[in-house]
C-alpha positions, 0 to 999 in steps of 0.5 A, a space after each residue: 646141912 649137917 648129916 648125923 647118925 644116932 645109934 641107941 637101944 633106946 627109943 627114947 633117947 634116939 627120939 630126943 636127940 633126933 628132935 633138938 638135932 632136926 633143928 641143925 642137922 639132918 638125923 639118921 636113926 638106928 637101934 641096932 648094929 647092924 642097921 648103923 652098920 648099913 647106914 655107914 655103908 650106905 652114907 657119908 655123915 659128919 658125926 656118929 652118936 653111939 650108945 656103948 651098949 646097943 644091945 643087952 648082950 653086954 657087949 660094947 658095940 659102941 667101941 664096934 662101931 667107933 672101929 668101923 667109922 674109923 675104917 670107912 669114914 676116918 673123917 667122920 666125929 664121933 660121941 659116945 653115950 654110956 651109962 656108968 663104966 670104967 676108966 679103961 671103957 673110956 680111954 679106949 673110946 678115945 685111943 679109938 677117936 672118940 671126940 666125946 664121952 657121955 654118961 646117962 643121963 644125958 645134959 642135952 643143952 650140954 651135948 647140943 653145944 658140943 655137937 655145935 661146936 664140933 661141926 663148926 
């Protein structure tokens, strides 16, 4: 079974995903940095779903955390979920490696079928 993690501030969202996901996958939830950080530590996932912006300090965490799986788990897929942002968010998002980029609001059949498709 596929492993997945979801980072996002909102617990809404952590809970759809996790809901459609739980049919292919099993999930791992974090609304924080540091938690998705210590998760990464702790366990090896096939893909990592991050908000860009975990946080309200403006900040784009997700990029964080795009670096830190590069580091620790160079193997494992990685999408990033945003609201709206600029082009050179995005590009880096991809120079980190990045698989996809989505803006909120979410298509989840959308997102389903390219996770789908990434894990084949």
């Amino acid at each position: 079974m596929l492993r997945v993690l979801i980072v996002d501030d909102q617990a809404a969202i952590i809970a759809t995903l996790s809901y459609v996901l739980r049919k292919i996958a099993s999930v791992v939830q974090s609304e924080s940095l540091v938690h998705a950080q210590n998760a990464l530590i702790r366990e090896k996932f096939d893909l990592a779903i991050f908000y860009l912006r975990i946080s309200d300090s403006g900040k784009h965490e997700g990029l964080e955390l795009v670096r830190f799986v590069r580091t620790t788990h160079p193997e494992t897929k990685v999408i990033i979920m945003a609201g709206p942002c600029n082009e050179a968010v995005r590009k880096e998002a991809y120079e980190l490696g990045a698989m996809h980029f989505y803006e909120k609001p979410l298509d989840i059949s959308h997102l389903i079928s390219q996770v789908q498709s990434l894990m084949r």
